[in-house]
C-alpha positions as CSV (number, residue, x, y, z in Angstrom):
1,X,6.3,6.8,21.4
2,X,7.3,3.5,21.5
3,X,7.6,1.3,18.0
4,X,6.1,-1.7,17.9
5,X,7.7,-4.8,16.1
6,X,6.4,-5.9,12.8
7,X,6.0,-9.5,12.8
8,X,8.2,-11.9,10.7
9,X,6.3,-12.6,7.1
10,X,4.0,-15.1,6.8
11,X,2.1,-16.5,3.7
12,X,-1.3,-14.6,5.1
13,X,0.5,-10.9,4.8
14,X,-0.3,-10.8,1.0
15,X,2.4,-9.2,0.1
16,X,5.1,-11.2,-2.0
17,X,8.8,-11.1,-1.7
18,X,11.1,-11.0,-4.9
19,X,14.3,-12.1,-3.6
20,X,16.8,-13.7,-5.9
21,X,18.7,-16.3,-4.8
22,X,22.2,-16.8,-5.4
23,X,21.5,-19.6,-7.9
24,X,18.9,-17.2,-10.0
25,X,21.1,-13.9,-10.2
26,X,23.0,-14.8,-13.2
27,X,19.5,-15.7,-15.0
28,X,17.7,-12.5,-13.7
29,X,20.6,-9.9,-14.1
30,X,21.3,-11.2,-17.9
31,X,19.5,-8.4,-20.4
32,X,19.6,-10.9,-23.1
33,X,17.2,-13.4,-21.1
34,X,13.7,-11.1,-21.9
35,X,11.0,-14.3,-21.6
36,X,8.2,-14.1,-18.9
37,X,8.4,-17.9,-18.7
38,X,12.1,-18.1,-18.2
39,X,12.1,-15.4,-16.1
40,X,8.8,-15.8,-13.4
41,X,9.8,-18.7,-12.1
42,X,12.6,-17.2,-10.4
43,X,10.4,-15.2,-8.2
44,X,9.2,-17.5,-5.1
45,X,9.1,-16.1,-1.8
46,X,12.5,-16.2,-0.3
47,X,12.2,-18.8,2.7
48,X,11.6,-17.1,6.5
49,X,13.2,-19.6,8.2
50,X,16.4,-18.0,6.3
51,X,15.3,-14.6,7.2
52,X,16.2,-12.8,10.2
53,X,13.9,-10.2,11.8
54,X,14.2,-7.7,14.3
55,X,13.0,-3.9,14.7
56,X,14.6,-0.9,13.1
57,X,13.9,3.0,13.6
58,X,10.8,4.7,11.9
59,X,13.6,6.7,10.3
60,X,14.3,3.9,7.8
61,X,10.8,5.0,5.8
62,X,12.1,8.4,5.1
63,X,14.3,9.2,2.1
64,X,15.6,12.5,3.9
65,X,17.4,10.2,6.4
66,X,19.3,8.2,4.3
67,X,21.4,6.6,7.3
68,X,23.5,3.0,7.9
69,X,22.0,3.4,11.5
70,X,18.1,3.3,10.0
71,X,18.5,-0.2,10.0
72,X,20.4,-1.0,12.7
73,X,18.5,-3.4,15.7
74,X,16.6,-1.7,18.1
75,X,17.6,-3.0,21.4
């Protein structure tokens, strides 16, 4: 079976991405810093023209194969 490539994310997925930035980590990893509105604004969706994309083995959506090759490029 041959896997087919997912494409790259775009705003019309619906799904959101949480990725903190370097700039954010101090702010989002600090347990003192508890406020929604403090905290929220941190989570935009991380920019895909910074992202790169390629395809990676079914294997990486099983937790029995817990492998540095799951997400290794498929070539």
């Amino acid at each position: 079976m041959e896997d087919t490539p997912r494409q790259p994310y775009s705003p019309t997925d619906g799904v959101r991405l949480g990725i903190s930035m370097q700039e954010a980590e101090s702010v989002w990893l600090n347990p003192k810093i508890q406020e929604p509105e403090k905290l929220l604004p941190l989570l935009k969706p991380y920019p895909s023209d910074q992202m790169e994309f390629y395809p990676v083995s079914r294997a990486v959506n099983s937790p029995a194969i817990d492998e540095p090759s799951n997400i290794a490029p498929i070539k």
